[in-house]
N, C-alpha and C positions, 0 to 999 in steps of 0.2 A: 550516586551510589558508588562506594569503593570496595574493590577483593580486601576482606578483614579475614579469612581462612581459607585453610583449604584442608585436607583431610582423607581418609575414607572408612567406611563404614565396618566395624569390625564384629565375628561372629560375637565374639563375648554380650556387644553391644544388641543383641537381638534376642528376643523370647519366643515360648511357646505359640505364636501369630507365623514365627519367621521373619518377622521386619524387624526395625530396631526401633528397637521402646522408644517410648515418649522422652523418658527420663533423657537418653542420652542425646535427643535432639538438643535438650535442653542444655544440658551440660556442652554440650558442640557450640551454643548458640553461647555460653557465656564463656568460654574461654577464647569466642574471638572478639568480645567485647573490648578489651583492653585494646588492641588495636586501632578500634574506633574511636575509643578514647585517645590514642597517640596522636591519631590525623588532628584532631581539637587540642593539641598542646597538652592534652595532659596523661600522659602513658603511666605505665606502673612503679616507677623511679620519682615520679613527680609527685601522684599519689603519695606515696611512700615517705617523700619528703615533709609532707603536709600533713599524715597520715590520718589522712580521707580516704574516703573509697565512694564509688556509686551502688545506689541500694535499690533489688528491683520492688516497687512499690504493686505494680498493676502488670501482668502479664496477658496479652489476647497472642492465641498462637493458633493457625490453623496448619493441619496437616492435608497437605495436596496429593501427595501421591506416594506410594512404598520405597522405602530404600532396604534396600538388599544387601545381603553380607558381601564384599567387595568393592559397592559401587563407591567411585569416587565424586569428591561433592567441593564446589567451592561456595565458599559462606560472603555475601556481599550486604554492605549495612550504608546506613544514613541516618541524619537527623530530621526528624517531622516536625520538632519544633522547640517551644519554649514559654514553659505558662506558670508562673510564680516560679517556685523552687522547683519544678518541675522537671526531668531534661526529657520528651518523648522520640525515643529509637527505633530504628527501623532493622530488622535482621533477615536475610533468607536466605535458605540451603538450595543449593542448587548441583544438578547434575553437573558436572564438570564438561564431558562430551557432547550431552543433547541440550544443555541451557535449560534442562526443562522446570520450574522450582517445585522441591520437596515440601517444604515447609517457610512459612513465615513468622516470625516476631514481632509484636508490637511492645515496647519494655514502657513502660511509666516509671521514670526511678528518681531518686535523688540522692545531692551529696549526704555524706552518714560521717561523724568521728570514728575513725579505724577501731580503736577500742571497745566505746559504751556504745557503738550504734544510736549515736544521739544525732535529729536532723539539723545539718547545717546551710547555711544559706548558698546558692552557687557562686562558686570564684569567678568574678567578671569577664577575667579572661576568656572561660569556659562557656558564659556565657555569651559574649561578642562573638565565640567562631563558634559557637552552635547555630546563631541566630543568621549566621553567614552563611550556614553550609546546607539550609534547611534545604530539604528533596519530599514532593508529591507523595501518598501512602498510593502502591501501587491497586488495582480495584482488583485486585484477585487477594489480598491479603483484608478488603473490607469483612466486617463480621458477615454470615451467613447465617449461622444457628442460632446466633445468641444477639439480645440484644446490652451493649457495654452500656449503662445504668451506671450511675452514680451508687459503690459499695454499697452493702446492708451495711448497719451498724455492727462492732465485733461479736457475735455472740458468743455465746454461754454453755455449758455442758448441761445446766439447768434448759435452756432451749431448746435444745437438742433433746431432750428426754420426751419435751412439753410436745414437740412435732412427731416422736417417735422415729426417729433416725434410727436405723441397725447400725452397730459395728460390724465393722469389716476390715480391721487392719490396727493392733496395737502393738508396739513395742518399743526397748530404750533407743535413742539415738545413737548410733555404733561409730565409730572413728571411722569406717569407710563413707560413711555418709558426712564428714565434718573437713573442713579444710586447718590447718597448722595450726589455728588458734583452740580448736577444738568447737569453732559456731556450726551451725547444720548447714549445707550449701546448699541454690538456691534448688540444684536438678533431684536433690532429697526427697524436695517436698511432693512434687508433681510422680517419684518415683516411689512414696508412699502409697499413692493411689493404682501404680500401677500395679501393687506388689499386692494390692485389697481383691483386686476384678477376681482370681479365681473362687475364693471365698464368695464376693458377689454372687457371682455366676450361682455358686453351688446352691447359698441361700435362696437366691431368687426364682432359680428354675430348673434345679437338681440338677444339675450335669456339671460332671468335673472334666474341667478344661484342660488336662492332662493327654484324655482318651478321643474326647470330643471332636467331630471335625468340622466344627464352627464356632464363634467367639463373637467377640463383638472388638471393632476397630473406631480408634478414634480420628473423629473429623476435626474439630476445633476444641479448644479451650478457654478458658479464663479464670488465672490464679490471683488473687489477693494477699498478699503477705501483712499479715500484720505483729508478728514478732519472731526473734531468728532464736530457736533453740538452740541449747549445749548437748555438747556430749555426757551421756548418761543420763537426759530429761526423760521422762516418759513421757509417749505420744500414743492418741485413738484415734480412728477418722471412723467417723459416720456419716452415715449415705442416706440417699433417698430420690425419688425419679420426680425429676421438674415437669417435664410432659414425654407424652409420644405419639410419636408421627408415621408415616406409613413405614417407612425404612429406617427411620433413628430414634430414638430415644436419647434424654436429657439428663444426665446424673448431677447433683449436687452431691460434695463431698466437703467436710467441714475437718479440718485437723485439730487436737485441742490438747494442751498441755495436760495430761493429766489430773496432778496434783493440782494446780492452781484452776483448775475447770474452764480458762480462756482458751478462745482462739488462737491459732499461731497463725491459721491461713486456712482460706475459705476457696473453693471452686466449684465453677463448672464445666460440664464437659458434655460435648455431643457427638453419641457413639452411632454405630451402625450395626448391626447383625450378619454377620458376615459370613461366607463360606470358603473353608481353607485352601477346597478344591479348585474349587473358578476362582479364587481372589477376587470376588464382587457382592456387593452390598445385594441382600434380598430382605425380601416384605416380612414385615412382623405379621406371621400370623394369629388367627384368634386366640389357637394355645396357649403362646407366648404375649398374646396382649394381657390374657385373662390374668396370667402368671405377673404384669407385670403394674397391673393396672391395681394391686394390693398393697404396693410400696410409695403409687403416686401423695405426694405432701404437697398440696396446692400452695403458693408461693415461697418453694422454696428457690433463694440466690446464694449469687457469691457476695 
């Protein structure tokens, strides 16, 4: 594994929790990509020349512990391997001073046409020093809550009716969420859902998370991309609970182009019930299973 960032945590980059959102792990986790990319020969100049890019296909990310507005973090990555068109990466945020890791990435991506986002096969180069540089997936970054399954097939806003998923989050894709060309970037997506939880909450168990001094924190994730919207698309995400467990619960979150009723990108996610005071996960109780136990949609994935 080699330093691909370094950084620190800034208040903008944190919500109503106090930590910083999901969203911008993400966005941290892909702007030191391109570094990783350079160690493999092929940095953003090279891209650029070819005009390739790498596209993330499959995301598992778990989040290990809070980062704080100030705390400084260096971001270290590797390559796990190499399986068809494949390239599978390794990313983790880390305390700077204590070593201790925030968060990790697992990417499944592939080469893409800079333009049409059409998949290309990987440049050999690219892959001889990926296949050279491969590194262990560390066992704290193994899944826990979820199990990585082979995707569901893309579904449908017809699907989503048919299982009875709530809304919880619709609107156009804005140029703050898009990079230069005007496509949706990848920390959008995942910060779609972030931007849904108070509505969640509200729907699911009346309390608005504004007043509230408790929420729900997330432990791990798993995003599926399956197409990169434009600025000014409309976008819905709707939800529904996979299971629950004594102290966590399982959201499926499904995003979908409006107009054209497809998926754009399918997750899951496994949260915790938390209290803002202790910063520590507590038990679902009956209230709250009773409350939550109305939204469960038995096999719902990403």
């Amino acid at each position: 594994m080699i330093e691909i960032g370094l950084g620190s945590v800034q208040s903008w980059e944190c919500d109503v929790m106090g930590h910083m959102n999901v969203q911008f792990y993400v966005a941290r986790m892909s702007s030191s990509l391109p570094a990783l990319l350079a160690s493999l020969g092929f940095g953003p100049r090279q891209c650029r020349a070819l005009d390739v890019e790498l596209a993330p296909v499959d995301h598992h990310i778990r989040f290990l512990r809070e980062m704080r507005p100030g705390e400084p973090f260096t971001i270290i990555g590797g390559v796990l391997g190499v399986a068809g068109e494949r390239l599978s990466l390794y990313q983790e945020i880390r305390n700077t001073l204590t070593g201790a890791a925030a968060a990790s990435f697992v990417t499944e991506a592939m080469m893409v046409d800079a333009e049409r986002r059409n998949p290309l096969p990987l440049p050999e180069p690219l892959r001889a020093a990926a296949m050279a540089a491969r590194e262990a997936l560390p066992e704290h970054a193994r899944p826990r809550g979820l199990t990585l399954d082979a995707p569901r097939p893309r579904p449908s806003w017809g699907e989503a009716d048919r299982l009875g998923l709530m809304l919880t989050q619709q609107a156009a894709v804005t140029p703050a969420e898009c990079e230069h060309r005007g496509l949706m970037v990848t920390r959008a997506v995942i910060g779609r859902v972030a931007d849904s939880m108070p509505n969640l909450v509200a729907k699911t168990r009346g309390i608005d998370r504004s007043v509230a001094r408790s929420g729900d924190a997330a432990l791990e994730y798993r995003l599926v991309y399956h197409a990169t919207p434009c600025q000014g698309d409309l976008l819905a995400l709707r939800a529904g609970i996979k299971a629950i467990g004594g102290k966590s619960f399982t959201w499926g979150h499904w995003l979908f182009d409006r107009e054209t009723g497809e998926a754009v990108a399918t997750s899951e996610a496994v949260v915790v019930a938390f209290d803002l005071d202790t910063r520590k996960a507590v038990e679902i109780g009956p209230e709250l299973r009773e409350r939550l136990d109305k939204f469960l949609v038995p096999g719902l994935s990403a």
